[in-house]
N, C-alpha and C positions, 0 to 999 in steps of 0.2 A: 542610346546607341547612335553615332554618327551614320550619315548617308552610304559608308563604304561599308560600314557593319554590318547596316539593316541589308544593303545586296548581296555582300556575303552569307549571311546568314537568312535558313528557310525562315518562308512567311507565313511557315505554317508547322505546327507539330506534329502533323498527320507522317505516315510511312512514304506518301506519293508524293509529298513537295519534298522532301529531300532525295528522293531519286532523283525528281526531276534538277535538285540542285545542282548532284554529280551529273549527269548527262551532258547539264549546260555545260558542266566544265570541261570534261569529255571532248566537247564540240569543239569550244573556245581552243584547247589544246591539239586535236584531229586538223581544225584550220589552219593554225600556224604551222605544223608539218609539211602539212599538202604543200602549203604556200614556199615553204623552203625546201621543197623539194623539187618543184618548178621555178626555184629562183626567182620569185614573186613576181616574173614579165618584165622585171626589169633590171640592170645591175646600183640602179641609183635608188629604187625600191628593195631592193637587197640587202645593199648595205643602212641603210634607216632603219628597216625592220630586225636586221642582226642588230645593231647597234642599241637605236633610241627603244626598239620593242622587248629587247631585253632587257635595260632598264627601267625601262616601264613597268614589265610583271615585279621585279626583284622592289621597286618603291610599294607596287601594293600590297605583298608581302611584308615588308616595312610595318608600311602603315597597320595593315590588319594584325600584325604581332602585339604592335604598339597598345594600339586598342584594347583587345581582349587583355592584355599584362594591368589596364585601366581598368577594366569591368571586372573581371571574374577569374582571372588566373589565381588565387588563394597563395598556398605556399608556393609554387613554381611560377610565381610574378619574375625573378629576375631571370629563369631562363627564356621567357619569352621577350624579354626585353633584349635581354643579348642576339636573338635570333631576330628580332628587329633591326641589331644595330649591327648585324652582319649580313642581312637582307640590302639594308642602305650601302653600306661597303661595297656589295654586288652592285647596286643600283650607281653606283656613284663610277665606282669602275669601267661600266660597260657607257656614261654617259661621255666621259672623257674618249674614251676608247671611237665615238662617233663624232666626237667633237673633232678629231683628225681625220676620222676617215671622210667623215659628212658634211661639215659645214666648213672645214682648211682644204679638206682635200689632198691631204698627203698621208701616205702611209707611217703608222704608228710608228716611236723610234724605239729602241729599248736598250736602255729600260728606261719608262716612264711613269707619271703617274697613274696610270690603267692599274701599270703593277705593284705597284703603293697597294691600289683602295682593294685590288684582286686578293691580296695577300694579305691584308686586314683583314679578309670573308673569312678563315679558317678560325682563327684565334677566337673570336667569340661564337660561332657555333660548338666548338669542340667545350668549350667553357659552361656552356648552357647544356648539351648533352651528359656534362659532368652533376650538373644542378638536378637532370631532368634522373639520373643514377638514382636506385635504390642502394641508399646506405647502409652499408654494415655495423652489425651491432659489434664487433671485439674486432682488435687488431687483429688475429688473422685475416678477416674478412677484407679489411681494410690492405693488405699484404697481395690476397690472391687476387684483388679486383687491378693492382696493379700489374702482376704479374700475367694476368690474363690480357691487359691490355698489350704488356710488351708481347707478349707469345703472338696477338694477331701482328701487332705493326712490326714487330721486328722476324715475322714468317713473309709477310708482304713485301716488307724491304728487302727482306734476300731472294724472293725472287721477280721483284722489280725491278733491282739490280743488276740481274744477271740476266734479263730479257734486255734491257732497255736504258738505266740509268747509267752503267759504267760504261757503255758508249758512248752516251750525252754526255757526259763528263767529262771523257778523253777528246771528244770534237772542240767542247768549248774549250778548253785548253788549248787544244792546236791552232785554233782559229783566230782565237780573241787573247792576247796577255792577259786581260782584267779579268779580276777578282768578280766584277758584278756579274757581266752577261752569265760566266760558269756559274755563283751562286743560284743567281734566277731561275737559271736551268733545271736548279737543282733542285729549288726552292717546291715551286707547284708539284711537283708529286711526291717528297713527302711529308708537306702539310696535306696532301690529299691521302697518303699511307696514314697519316696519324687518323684524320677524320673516318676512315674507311675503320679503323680498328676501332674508334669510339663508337662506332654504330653499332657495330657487329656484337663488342662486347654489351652495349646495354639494349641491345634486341634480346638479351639473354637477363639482362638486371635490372630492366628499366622498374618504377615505380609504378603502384597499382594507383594511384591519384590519377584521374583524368587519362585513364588508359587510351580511350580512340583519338583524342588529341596528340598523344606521345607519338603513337604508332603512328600518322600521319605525318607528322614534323619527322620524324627518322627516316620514314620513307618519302621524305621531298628532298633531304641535306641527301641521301643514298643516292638518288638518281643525279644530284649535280654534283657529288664528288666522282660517277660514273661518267659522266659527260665529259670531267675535268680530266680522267684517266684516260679517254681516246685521245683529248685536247692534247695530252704532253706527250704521245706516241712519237716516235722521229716521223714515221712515214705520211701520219695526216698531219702533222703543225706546218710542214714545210711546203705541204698545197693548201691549207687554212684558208679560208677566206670569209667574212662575214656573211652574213644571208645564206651561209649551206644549213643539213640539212638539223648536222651537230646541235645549232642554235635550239631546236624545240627541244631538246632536251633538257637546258637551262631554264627553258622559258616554260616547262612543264613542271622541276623542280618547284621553281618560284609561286608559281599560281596555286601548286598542292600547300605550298607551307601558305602560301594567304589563307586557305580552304581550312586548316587542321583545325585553328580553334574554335571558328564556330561550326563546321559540322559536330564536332563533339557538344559544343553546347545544345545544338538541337538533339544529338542522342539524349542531353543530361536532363530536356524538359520534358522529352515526351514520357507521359502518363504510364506509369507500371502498369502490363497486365496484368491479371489474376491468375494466380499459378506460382508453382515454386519458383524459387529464387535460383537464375543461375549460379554458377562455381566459379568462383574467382580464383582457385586455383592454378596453375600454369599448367598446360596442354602437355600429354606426356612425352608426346615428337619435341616439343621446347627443354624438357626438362632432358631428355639424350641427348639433345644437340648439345647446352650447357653442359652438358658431362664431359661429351667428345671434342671439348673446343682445347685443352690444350692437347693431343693428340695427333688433332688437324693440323694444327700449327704446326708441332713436327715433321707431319708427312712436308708440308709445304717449305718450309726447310730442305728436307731433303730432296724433293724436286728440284728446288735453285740450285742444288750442287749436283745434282745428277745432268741438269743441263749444261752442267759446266764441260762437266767429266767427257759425258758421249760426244760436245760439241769437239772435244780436242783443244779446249783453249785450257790455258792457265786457271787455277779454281784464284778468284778474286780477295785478296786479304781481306774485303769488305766483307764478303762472302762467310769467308771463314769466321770472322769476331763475329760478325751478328749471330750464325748460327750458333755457333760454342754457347754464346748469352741464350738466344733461348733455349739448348736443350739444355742450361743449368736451372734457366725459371723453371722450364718443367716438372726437374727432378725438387725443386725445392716446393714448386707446387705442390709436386705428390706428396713429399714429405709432410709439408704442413695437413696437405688433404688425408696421410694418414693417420698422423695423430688427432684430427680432430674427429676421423670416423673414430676412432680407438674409446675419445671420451663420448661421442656419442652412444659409442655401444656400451658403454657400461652407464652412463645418465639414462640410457635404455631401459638396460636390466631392472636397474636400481626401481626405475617407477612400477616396472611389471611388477616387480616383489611386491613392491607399497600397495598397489593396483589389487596385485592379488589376495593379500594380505586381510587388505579390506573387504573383497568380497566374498573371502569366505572365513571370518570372522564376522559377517555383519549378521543379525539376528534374522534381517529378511532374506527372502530366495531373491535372486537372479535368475533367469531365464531367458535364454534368445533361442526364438522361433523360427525357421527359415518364410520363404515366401507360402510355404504350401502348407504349414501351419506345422510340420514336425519339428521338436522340441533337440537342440543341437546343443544347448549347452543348459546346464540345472545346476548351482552352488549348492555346496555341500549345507547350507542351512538347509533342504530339505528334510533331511534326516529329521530333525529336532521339530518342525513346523508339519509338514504334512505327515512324520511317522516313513516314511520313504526313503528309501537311496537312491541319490543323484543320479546313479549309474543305474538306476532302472526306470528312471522318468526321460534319459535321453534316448532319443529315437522313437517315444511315443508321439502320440497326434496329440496336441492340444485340448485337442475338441473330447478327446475320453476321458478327462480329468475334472471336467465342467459338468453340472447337474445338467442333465437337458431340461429342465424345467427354464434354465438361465442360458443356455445356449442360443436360443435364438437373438437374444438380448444382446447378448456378447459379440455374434457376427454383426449386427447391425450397426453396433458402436464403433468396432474395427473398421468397419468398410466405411462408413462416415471421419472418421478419423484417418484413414489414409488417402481421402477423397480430397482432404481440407489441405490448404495451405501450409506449407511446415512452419513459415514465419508466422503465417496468423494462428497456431496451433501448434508447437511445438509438441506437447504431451496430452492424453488424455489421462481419466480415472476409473476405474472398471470397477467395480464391486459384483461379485457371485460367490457358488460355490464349489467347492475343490474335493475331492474324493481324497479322502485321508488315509493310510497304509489299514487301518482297523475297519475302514469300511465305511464310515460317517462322513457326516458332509460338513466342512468347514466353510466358515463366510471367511472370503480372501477379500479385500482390496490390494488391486494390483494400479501402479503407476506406470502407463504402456509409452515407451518412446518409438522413435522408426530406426530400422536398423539395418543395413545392406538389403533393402526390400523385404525385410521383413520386421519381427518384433525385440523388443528389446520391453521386460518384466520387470520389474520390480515388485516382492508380494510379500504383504506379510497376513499375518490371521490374527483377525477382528471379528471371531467368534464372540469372545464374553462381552467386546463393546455390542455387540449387536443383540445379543440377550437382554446386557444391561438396560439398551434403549427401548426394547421390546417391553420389558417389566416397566420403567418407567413410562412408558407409554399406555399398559393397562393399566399401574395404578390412577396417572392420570386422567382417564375414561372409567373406571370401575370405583366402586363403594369399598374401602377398606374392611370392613364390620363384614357384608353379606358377599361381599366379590359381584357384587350384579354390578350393570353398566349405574356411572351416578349420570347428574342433572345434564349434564355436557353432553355426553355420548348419547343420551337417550334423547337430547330436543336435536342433535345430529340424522337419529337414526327415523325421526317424524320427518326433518327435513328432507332426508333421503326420500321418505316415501312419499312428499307432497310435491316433489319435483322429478322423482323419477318418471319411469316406464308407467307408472301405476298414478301419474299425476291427477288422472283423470278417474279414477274410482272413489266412487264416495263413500265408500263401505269400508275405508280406512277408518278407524276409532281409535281412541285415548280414553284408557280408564287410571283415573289417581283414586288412589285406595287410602284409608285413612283408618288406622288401629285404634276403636274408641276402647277407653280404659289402660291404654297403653301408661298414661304418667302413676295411674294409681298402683303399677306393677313395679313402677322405679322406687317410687315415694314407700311400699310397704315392704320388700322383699329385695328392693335394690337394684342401683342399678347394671350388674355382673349378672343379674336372672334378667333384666331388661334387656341387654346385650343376647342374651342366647335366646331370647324370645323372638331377636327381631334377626338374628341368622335360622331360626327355625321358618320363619315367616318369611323370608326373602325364598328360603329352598321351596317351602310350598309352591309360592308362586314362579320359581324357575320351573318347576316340575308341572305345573299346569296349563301355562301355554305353550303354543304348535310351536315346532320348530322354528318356523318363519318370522314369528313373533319377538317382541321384548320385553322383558321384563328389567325393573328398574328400579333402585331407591334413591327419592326425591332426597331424603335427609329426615332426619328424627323417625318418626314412627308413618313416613310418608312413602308411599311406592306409586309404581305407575304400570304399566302397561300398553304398549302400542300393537294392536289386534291389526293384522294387514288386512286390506280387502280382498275377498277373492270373483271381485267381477260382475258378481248379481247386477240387476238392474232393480230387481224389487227390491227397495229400499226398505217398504215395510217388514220383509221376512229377515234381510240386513240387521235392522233395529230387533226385529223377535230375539234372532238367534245371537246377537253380542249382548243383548240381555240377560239371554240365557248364560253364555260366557260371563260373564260378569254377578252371575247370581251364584253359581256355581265357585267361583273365588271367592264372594263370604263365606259361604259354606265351609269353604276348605280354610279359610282362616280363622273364622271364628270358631274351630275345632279346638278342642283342649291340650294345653301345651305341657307336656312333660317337663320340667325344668330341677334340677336336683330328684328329692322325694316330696315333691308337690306336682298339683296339677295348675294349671295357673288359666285362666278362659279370657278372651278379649272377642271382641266384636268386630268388623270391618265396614267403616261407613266409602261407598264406591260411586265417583260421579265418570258419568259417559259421554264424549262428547265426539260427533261423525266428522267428519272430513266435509269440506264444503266448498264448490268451486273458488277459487285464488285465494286460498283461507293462507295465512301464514302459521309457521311450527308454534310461533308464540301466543297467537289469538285461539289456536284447537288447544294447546294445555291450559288456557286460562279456563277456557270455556269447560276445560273436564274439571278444573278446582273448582269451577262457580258449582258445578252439577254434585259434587261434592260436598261443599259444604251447605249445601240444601240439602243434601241427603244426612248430615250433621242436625241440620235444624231441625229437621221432621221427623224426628226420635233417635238416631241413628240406626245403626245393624239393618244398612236397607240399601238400596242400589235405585240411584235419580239420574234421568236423561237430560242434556242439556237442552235448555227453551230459552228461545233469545229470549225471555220476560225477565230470566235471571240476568242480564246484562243491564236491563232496564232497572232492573232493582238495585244493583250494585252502583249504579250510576245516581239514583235516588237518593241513594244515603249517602254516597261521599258527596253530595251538595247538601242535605241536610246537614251532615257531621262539619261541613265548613260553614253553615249558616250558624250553627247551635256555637259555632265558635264565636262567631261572631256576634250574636243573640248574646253571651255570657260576657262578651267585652263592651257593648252597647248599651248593659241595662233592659236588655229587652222582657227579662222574665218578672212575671208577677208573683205576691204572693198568696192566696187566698187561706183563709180558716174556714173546717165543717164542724159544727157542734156536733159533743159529744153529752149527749141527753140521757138524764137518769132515769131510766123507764118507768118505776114507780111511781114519783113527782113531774115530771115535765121539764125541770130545770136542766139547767144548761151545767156539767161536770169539768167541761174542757174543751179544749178548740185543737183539732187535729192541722196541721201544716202542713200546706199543700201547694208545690209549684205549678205553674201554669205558661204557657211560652206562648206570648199572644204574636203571632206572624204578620206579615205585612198587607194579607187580605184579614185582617179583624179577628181571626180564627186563632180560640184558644187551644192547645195540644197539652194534654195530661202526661206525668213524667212517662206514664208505661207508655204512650205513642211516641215522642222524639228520639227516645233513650233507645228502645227496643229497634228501632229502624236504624238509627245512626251506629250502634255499636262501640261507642267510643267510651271507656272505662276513665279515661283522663278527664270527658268531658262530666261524666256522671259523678267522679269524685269533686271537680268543680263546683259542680251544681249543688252538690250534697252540702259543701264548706259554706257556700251562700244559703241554703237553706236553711241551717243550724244559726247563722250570725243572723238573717235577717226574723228567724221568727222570735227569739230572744230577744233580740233590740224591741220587736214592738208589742210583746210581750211585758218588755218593762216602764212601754207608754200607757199600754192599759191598766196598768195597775197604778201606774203615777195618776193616773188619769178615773180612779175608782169603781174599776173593773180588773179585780184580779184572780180570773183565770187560767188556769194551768194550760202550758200549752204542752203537744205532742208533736214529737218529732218523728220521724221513720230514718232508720239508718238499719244496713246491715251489718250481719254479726263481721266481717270482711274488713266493713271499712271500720268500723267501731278500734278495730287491730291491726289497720295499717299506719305507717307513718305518719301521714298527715290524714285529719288534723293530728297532733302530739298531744299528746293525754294531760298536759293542762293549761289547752285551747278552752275547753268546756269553762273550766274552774274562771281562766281570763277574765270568759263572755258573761258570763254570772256577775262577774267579780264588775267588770266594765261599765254594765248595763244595770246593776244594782238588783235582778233579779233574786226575791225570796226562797226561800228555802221550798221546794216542794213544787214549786211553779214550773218546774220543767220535767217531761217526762220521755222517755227517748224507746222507742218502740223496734226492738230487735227482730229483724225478722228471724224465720225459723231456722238453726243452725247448717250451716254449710259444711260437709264431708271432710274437707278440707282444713276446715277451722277448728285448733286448738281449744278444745273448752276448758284446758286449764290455765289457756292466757285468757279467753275470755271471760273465765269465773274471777278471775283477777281483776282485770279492767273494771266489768260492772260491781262487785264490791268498791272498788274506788270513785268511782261515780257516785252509788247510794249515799257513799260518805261526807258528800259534797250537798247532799240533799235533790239528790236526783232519780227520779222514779222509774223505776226499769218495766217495760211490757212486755209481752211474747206474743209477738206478730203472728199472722198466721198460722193460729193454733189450730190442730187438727188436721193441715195440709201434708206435713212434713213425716219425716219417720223417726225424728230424733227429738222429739216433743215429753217423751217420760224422761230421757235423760238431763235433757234440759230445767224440767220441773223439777228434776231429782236433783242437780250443783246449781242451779244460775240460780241468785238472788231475785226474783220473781216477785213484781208486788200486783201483776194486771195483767190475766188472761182475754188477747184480741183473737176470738175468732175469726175465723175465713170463710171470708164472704160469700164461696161456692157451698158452705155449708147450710149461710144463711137463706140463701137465694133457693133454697129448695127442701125448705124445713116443714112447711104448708103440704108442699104436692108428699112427699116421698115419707112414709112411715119408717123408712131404713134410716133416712138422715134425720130424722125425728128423734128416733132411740138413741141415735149418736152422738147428737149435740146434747140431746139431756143426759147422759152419760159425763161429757164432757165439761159441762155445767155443774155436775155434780162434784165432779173432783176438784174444779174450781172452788167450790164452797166449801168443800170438805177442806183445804187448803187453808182456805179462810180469804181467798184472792178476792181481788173484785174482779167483771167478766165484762168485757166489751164486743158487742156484733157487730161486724163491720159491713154495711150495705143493708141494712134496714130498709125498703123501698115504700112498703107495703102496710097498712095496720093491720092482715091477718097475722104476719111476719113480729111485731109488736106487741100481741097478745098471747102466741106461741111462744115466744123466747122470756117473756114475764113468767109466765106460767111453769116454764122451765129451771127459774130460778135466776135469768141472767141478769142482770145488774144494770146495764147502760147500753146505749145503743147509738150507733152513726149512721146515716143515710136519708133519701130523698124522703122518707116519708114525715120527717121533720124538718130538712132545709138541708140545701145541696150546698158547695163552697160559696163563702161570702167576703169581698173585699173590706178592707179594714171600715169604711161608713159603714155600709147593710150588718154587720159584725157589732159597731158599737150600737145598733139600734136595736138592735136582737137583744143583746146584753143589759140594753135599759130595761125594754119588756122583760127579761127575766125567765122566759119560761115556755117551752111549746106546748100544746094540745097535745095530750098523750089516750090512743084510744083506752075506753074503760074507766077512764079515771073521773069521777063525777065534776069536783072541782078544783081548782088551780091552787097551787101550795105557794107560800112565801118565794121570791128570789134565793134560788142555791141550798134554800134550807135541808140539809143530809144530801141535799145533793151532788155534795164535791167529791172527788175519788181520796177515799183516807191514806194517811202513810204510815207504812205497817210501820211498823216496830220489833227490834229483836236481830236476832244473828240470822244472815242470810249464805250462811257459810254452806248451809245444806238446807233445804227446805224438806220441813217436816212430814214425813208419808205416811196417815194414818194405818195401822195394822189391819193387813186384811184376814 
């Protein structure tokens, strides 16, 4: 911005520097009055100051048009330009005009160029007031903006005329021959009639672009074409003289038009406040003036002829044409003005129809509220949406239609919303409920606008969305099967209670409930009675905690329980009494379940775990599944509290279960052999296979330690595949090698029947290793509940077939031991070792094992002890009939060296027995012979 800009324009955006702007100008303009009202003290200071001081303003004006049309005038750049170059026209006029008076010193002649660059002034302001017009959209508009202009200039002309002009007129004529001086004469008022009707008219049409700029420039050309109209009066031209008082009126024009565009640029940067947007609408005194402007016109009309009339002079032919013209624009104004009211009112009609068409057609209500909340207008969608007619929702209050459960909600949103901004908030969204004509309560959402101070509705009913999300929101939080809360809403409803009000009570508890025997209810009877066993058992437990409380299923045959605290400080009567709670829930679950015409019984194993300062939702449920599945381990059908020991243990084995992994990828496990010794001879019958995991302090661990702590079923199958391959392989070194021993394997009846190994893995390793016929014997333990005996009678026929000896692991432990002896191909009854281990002390397990010994024989089996420690234990189980035996009291596991030295020797010390028999002689375990399709049961 140039030096004249930036003074023009405040240097500040604040409200106090542009007052003080106008003030300055105020002043600047107040002075030069004064001063030409006192004839500025001198007549040679009078005339400079009329002359060059008007000039002067009319150049800054100039200038400052120029500028701003440079910066920031947008589309009304040319009419500031032209207001520039008719500001210079002034300027340039009034300096010539000094140039004779002021520096020649002779009186101006005329016509001269003063009145050249004078009469230049009109032409481009009128031009740039035409720019600065708001355009009409259709030819008529374009028709009545004319006709409106003639109606003022040609009301002015007739009666500037008839005051003033048709005098001038007749003098110059009389006075002067020439054409010029009369033109001249005639000239400045009415370029000053045309400029006076361009204001007039677009102070009524002017453009909404840069409105305080427009209005400023209209009213600086108003005041010097005002100035211009005393100027051409006969009675002051003719006493005229520069430096009166006329001058500041020029010079008050010109400084407001330097002023108009950037005091508007200062209104256009200071900062919006907050608050609604004023109305850019036209003021309704502007819009009756615009009405009554051609009207006025006529009355002024007819004042010029009525001064004619009462004066008693002749009415002027001038007189007469101009008015006849405009009381014809009038009439063709109206005309035009009433055909276009004519289509406006039917362009009217037409939308109200369409307007109304659609609102009551539309499926939702409308509604408008007044300010005080009663309902003034209701769309006939009522009817069909609330059950209501229109005509009886108008005239109620709003506020009776609303649940009051939702009314407070409602004003709050309302008055927040009428509070805000309309630009920054145009609409809000209400959601509540609506009293329906039946009496029920509808969820409405309603989209609320502002509407003559009050509301404006839009509503429709979004009851079933809201249902809909409702259901979808419980099934999402709830267990489909039993309807209880599932895993989500239940570590929600922990969360709640370790953060709420109650954050602080530690007599909060988690109990996870666990249905032992639940899969055996699927597996025998289905799972459709599994199903209503575990909705009967969800109802139990909704029915058995407090209200306060939750109940919950985890998933499968898993539930839970969240017991609120109620406060106690004695933690220990806390602990008694959810105990108590939680014993009371087996009880109730492990009651007998009605399911069809069965009764069906399951057990419930229950871990407990308290609430503990800054415990999180996820470390209390872990801690209530640790306290659970210890309560699993420890027989079940029993209720276990949580003890950090059980985090300490969990943490145990998943480092051993990642070591055993890495132990199985390393090499790290050994293998040992324990002889199995014929107790009659002393000889050695077979070598039992026996892992061992020697750890990183020296220390060997037995399969039942790693296995039973770790848990890992992947790792034990592992172990079992390297067991079976590595004792085989050196199995067929010692026989390569002139020691050929039968070795014993242990596998379960489980794995024996899963996938891997594939049932002719065995046959492979045989095949592989060149193992003889009979040299391997594989030791079943006692069958699992679970386990098909007629896949497994099948498998071990297939194996016998191979030349493979089948045992029955602990014999006597199990409860499925006659039926086993009754289908499985059986050639070696292993007793168990708890039988062996107290066959001395206990006369009951005495009669037992000889019993069991006896069917052995009767059988025709051969019978193996397993855990022989002792030689009372040695002459007991002889005596009994048993056949062979394993344990310390002959030699504990031996690595493949101590194993071939043993096997040189040939033979252990066996008590009783006077002296040592041949190497192996009758001492190997025989292979039966014959169909093991059913093993023969002597008749009792």
């Amino acid at each position: 911005m140039s030096a004249l800009g930036a003074l023009l324009a405040p240097r500040s955006e604040s409200g106090s520097t542009g007052m003080r702007s106008r003030i300055l100008l105020g002043l600047v303009c107040a002075g030069y009055s004064v001063g030409a009202a006192f004839g500025w003290g001198s007549p040679q200071v009078a005339l400079f100051m009329g002359d060059f001081g008007l000039a002067a303003a009319a150049l800054v004006a100039a200038v400052s048009c120029f500028l701003y049309a440079r910066t920031g005038a947008g589309r009304l750049r040319p009419a500031w330009l032209l207001f520039s170059l008719s500001s210079l026209m002034a300027a340039c006029g009034n300096a010539v005009w000094g140039w004779y008076e002021v520096i020649l010193g002779v009186p101006v002649p005329t016509p001269s160029l003063a009145d050249v660059f004078f009469l230049c002034f009109a032409p481009p302001a009128i031009i740039g007031l035409l720019v600065l017009a708001k355009r009409p959209v259709t030819r008529a508009g374009w028709v009545c903006l004319a006709l409106d202009a003639w109606l003022i200039g040609g009301s002015l002309l007739t009666l500037a005329w008839s005051l003033a002009l048709a005098h001038t007129a007749h003098m110059a004529g009389v006075q002067d021959a020439s054409v010029a001086p009369a033109a001249l004469s005639l000239a400045y008022p009415l370029l000053d009639i045309v400029l006076v009707s361009m204001v007039l008219a677009l102070h009524f049409r002017r453009a909404g672009v840069n409105r305080s700029a427009v209005n400023t420039a209209i009213a600086a050309l108003a005041l010097t074409v005002l100035s211009d109209a005393v100027f051409t009066s006969p009675l002051l031209r003719s006493t005229y003289h520069s430096g009166q008082l006329l001058d500041a009126g020029w010079f008050a024009g010109s400084l407001l038009l330097a002023y108009a565009p950037w005091g508007a640029r200062r209104g256009a940067r200071r900062p919006a406040r907050p608050g609604p947007p004023r109305a850019i609408a036209s003021r309704p005194i502007a819009g009756s003036l615009a009405a009554l402007t051609p009207y006025l016109a006529a009355a002024v009309c007819t004042l010029g002829i009525l001064y004619n009339v009462v004066d008693g002079r002749r009415v002027d032919r001038v007189v007469i044409f101009t008015a006849c013209t405009v009381v014809l624009a009038l009439v063709v104004r109206q005309g035009i003005m009433l055909l276009d009211n004519i289509s406006l009112t039917q362009e009217l009609a037409q939308k109200e129809n369409h307007f109304r068409s659609l609102v009551q057609g539309s499926s939702d209500v409308i509604m408008i509220a007044a300010p005080n909340g009663t309902l003034r207008y209701v769309s006939p969608a009522a009817a069909g949406v609330y059950g209501r007619e229109a005509e009886d929702l108008v005239g109620a209050e709003l506020s009776s239609i609303i649940h009051p459960e939702d009314l407070g909600r409602v004003v709050h949103e309302v008055r927040r919303f009428l509070a805000a901004p309309p630009h920054e908030e145009p609409t809000t969204r209400i959601e509540c409920r609506f009293r329906s004509g039946t009496g029920d309560w509808l969820n409405v959402e309603s989209t609320v606008n502002r509407h003559q101070g009050g509301l404006l509705l839009n509503s429709r009913d979004v009851t079933e969305r809201v249902r809909l999300q409702a259901q979808l929101q419980h099934n999402a939080e709830h267990d489909p099967l039993t309807d209880l809360p599932n895993r989500a809403l239940f570590t929600a409803r922990v969360r709640q209670a370790l953060g709420g009000r109650r954050a602080g009570d530690l007599g909060t508890a988690v109990l996870f409930i666990d249905l032992d025997g639940f899969k055996q209810v699927n597996d025998t009877i289905g799972h459709q009675a599994g199903d209503e066993l575990l909705i009967q058992a969800g109802r139990r437990l909704q029915e058995s905690v407090r209200a306060g409380d939750t109940a919950a299923r985890l998933g499968g045959d898993e539930f839970a329980a969240l017991i609120m605290g109620d406060g106690t400080r004695d933690q220990g009567a806390r602990e008694y009494q959810v105990h108590e709670i939680a014993d009371r829930l087996r009880l109730t679950l492990s009651q007998p379940y009605r399911i069809g015409a069965s009764e069906v019984r399951v057990a419930a194993s229950i871990g407990v775990a308290f609430a503990e300062p800054a415990i999180t939702p996820t470390d209390l449920m872990r801690n209530a599944d640790l306290a659970m599945y210890r309560a699993k381990a420890g027989g079940k059908d029993r209720v276990e509290l949580y003890a950090p020991q059980m985090q300490a243990d969990v943490v145990r084995r998943s480092e051993l279960a990642t070591r055993l992994r890495t132990a199985l990828r390393d090499g790290e496990f050994a293998l040992l052999h324990q002889p199995v010794v014929h107790l009659a001879s002393g000889s050695v019958a077979a070598v039992a296979a026996q892992a061992r995991w020697r750890s990183a302090q020296g220390i060997l661990f037995t399969p039942a330690e790693f296995l039973r702590v770790s848990g890992d079923d992947d790792r034990t199958a592992e172990l079992g595949r390297w067991l079976l391959e590595e004792a085989v392989a050196q199995a067929a070194d010692r026989a390569r090698a002139g020691h050929p021993v039968a070795v014993s394997v242990r596998l379960s009846a489980a794995r024996l029947l899963d996938a891997a190994p594939p049932p002719g893995s065995i046959e492979a390793l045989l095949t592989r290793h060149g193992l003889p016929s009979g040299a391997l014997m594989i030791e079943v333990a006692d069958s699992d509940p679970r386990v098909s005996f007629d896949a497994l009678e099948q498998r071990l026929v297939a194996l016998r077939r191979l030349g493979v000896r089948i045992a029955l692991d602990g014999f006597g432990s199990g409860f499925a031991a006659i039926n086993a002896l009754r289908r499985l191909p059986i050639d070696v009854l292993k007793l168990d070792r708890n039988l062996v281990e107290g066959v001395v002390e206990s006369a009951r397990l005495h009669k037992i094992t000889s019993g069991l010994l006896r069917i052995a024989c009767d059988l025709g089996l051969q019978s193996v002890a397993d855990g022989v420690d002792v030689p009372e234990q040695v002459l007991a189980l002889r005596a009994m009939g048993c056949t062979h035996g394993q344990g310390m009291a002959f030699s504990g596991p031996l690595d493949e060296y101590r194993l071939r030295r043993a096997l040189v020797r040939g033979e252990f010390p066996v008590p009783g027995i006077p002296s040592p028999r041949p190497v192996m002689a009758g001492g190997s375990i025989p292979l039966l012979t014959g169909s093991h399709t059913e093993t023969p049961v002597p008749p009792t």
